[in-house]
Phi, psi and omega in degrees: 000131179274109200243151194249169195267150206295154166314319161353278335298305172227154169244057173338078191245024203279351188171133173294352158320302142348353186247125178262156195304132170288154192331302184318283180328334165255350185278337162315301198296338172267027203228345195282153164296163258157152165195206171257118170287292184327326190254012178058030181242026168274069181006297185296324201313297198281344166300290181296322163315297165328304171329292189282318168340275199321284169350301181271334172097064160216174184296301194217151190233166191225129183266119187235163167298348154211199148343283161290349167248340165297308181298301145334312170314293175304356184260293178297350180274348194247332154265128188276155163291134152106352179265154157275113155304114152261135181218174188283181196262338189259001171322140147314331170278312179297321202251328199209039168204055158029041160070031183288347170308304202254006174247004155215024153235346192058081169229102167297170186211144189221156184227169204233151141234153218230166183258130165053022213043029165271094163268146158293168197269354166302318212304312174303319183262006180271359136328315195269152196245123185321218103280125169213188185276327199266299177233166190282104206322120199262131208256343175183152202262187187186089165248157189273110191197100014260179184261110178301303184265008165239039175092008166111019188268179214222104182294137202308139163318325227270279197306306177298342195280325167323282154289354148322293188317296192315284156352279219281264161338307182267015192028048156268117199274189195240142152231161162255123167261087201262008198321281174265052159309309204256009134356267182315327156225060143292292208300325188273330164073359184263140178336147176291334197277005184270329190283312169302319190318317184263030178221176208257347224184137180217140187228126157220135217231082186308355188225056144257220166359299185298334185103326179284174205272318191221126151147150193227160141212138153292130161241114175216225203260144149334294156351248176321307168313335199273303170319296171323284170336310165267345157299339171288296205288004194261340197277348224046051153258071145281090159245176182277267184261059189260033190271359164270339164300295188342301173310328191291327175274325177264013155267344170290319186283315163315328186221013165195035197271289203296334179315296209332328184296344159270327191293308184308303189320308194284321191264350162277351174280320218284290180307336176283311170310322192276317178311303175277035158221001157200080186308325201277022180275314235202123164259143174336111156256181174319283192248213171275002157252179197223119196235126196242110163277180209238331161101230181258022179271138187259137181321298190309335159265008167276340193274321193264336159278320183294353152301331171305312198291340197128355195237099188265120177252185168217162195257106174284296195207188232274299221250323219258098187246196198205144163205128198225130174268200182133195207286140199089357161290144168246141171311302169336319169281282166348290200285331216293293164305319169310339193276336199275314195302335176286355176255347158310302180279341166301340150322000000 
């Protein structure tokens, strides 16, 4: 079927990454106080460490420039060379930050697999491995909420608090890869500190969703956090006045936390559009992504005809394709592509 290209010219839906700071937002970042962060005298820096501390219910925060280094910090505070991290086989830390776990901390990694990055918790604690002579000691779990490839889904409170405990008896520690945390509790409504409390390390991300242009922040205990902080400047994130991102995240958590919530709205029009013309393509989502199998179409050409069309996605695996809003998707634009990307798939 021949479809014609949207009025549009592009519609940009491969990652909330993609979203740039609004006018309000730099005139904060050009209006903040500044210090040297290496040397903790960046004021906005040490207000927003504090800030998100709290929020999640830990001691002290660390501002790092992304993600893959928050995350990799949190890992490392909890993990020994030569000990193993569990994660889902589709994690982020695992699938996507080019193996920095185990090539500059030596942190082996073992995976679980899951429906949508949701596991039950035998699959997960049935995983964990003892200290012996024989195998490699598993020193900490590591889950993902919400779960990016495994479509924005969002892990049950239930199932973690299970494995907390269980973790927590066996002195085994957590990281949160909370990167889209605050997803999770838009869609979910549970507190951001019920979600920290159960874990020993927390990673959150400002420049998804949220909207600032840079910026992560690790939360843990005064301890670890102190620990990071130089392991951060061994890695080269040691920065300077960099209380200007910092302003750009704490004005994102003021204004544009409770929004998210058009986003999710907007990635369920994107998917109802694409359900009427290949309903079995697409499940409901959660949050703000939307993960589309391709039937027998291989993704890398749906991805390269809806770019002809005007619609940009992205290809997660052979079958798989992905689309996420946020600011600056208009539902309009949401349905406008789902219809496209959905007549692309009805074959």
């Amino acid at each position: 079927m021949k479809l014609p290209p949207l009025s549009d010219p592009t519609i940009d839906l491969r990652s909330d990454t993609l979203t740039t700071p609004t006018s309000a937002m730099r005139e904060e970042m050009l209006a903040a106080p500044v210090g040297d962060d290496v040397y903790g005298e960046d004021p906005t820096v040490n207000a927003l460490e504090a800030r998100v501390a709290a929020l999640l219910g830990h001691e002290a925060g660390l501002f790092v420039p992304t993600g893959s280094m928050g995350n990799l910090l949190g890992v490392w505070t909890l993990v020994r060379r030569g000990e193993e991290v569990l994660c889902d086989v589709q994690a982020h830390i695992a699938r996507a930050e080019l193996g920095a776990h185990a090539v500059l901390h030596g942190v082996t990694m073992r995976t679980w697999t899951s429906s949508h990055g949701v596991a039950d918790t035998d699959t997960v604690l049935e995983q964990i491995a003892a200290p012996t002579p024989y195998l490699v000691h598993t020193a900490a779990v590591a889950f993902e909420n919400s779960h990016n490839f495994g479509g924005g889904t969002i892990q049950p409170l239930p199932h973690l608090r299970e494995v907390s405990v269980a973790c927590r008896e066996r002195g085994v520690g957590l990281h949160l890869d909370g990167a889209r945390l605050w997803n999770a509790h838009i869609a979910t409504g549970v507190p951001l500190a019920d979600y920290g409390a159960l874990f020993d390390t927390v990673n959150v991300c400002f420049s998804k969703g949220l909207g600032a242009p840079v910026g992560s922040m690790l939360v843990s205990t005064r301890e670890r956090i102190d620990k990071a902080r130089v392991q951060r400047k061994r890695l080269g994130g040691g920065m300077r006045q960099v209380g200007l991102l910092a302003a750009a995240a704490d004005y994102a958590l003021d204004h544009h936390v409770e929004r998210l919530a058009a986003d999710h709205a907007n990635a369920a029009a994107f998917a109802a559009a694409v359900a009427e013309k290949a309903p079995s393509a697409v499940t409901e989502p959660q949050t703000n992504i939307v993960v589309l199998g391709t039937g027998s179409r291989p993704a890398p050409e749906v991805v390269a005809e809806a770019a002809q069309r005007g619609v940009r996605i992205s290809a997660l695996g052979p079958r798989t394709v992905r689309a996420v809003t946020y600011l600056g998707i208009t539902e309009a634009e949401a349905v406008q592509a789902g219809r496209l990307v959905g007549g692309l798939l009805c074959g």
